[in-house]
N, C-alpha and C positions, 0 to 999 in steps of 0.2 A: 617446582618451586613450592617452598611450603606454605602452608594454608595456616590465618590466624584468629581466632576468634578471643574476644574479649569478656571476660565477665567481674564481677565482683560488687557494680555500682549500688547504687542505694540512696534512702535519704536520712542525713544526716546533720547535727544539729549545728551553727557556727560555732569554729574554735574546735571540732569535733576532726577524727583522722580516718580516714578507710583508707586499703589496700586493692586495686584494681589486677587484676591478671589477667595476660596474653598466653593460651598456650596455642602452640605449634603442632603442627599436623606429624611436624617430624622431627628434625636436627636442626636447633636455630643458632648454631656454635659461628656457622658461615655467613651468618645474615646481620644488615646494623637495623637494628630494629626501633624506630622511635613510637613516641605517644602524643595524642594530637588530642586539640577539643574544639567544640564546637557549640556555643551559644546560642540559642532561639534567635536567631534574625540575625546571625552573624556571621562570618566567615570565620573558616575553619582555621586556628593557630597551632602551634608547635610550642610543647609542652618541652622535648628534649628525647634524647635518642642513647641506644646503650651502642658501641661496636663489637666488633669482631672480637677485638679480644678483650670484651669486656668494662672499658675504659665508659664511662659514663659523661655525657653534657650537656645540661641544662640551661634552656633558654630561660631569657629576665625574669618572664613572668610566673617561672615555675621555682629559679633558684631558690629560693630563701626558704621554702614550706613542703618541697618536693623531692622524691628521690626516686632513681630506677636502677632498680638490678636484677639480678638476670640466675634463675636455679637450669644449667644445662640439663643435667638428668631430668628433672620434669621437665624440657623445653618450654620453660614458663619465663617472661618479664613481667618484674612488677612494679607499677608506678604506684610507690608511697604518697601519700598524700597527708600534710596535718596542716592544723591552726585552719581549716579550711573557713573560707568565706561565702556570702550568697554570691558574688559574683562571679566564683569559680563552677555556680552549676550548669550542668552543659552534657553533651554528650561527649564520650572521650571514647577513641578508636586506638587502636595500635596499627601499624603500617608497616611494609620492610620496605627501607628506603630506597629500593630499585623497582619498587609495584606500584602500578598506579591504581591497581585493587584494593579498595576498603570495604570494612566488616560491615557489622549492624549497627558494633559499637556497644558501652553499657552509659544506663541513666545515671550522675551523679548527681541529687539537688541537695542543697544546700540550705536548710531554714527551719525554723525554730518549731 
């Protein structure tokens, strides 16, 4: 099964955009790969997930400011992120929907 590590996070100003990346140990062509976050003292939600072949869908709280897609040659998914908020900072993971293994994850804060 392939292996997924995360990077990209950072801190960044409100209204401000980064780009977070997933790559894959190997082939992530076979895998639905989603993106998650997780809040200081919060449980961990679903941001929205890419499939198999590609098709992308985003849950509520990610629709409107969020995007995920997916470069197979670089076995990379990336969750766009803009108009970002303070409430959006958190830790954000990638996952393959059939693993109950998660990463380290990267820091995303959010503030001025």
């Amino acid at each position: 099964q392939v292996q997924l590590e995360e990077s990209g996070g950072g801190l960044v100003q409100p209204g401000g955009s980064l780009r977070l990346s997933c790559v894959g140990s190997g082939d992530i062509s076979g895998y639905v790969i989603g993106w998650h976050r997780q809040a200081a003292g919060q449980e961990r939600e679903t941001d929205g997930f890419i499939t198999y072949s590609g098709h992308t869908h985003l849950y509520p709280s990610a629709k409107d400011r969020f995007d995920i897609s997916r470069d197979v040659a670089k076995r990379t998914v990336y969750l766009e992120m803009n108009n970002l908020k303070p409430e959006t900072t958190a830790v954000y993971y990638c996952k393959l929907r059939d693993s109950h293994s998660w990463g380290r994850g990267t820091q995303v804060t959010v503030s001025e």
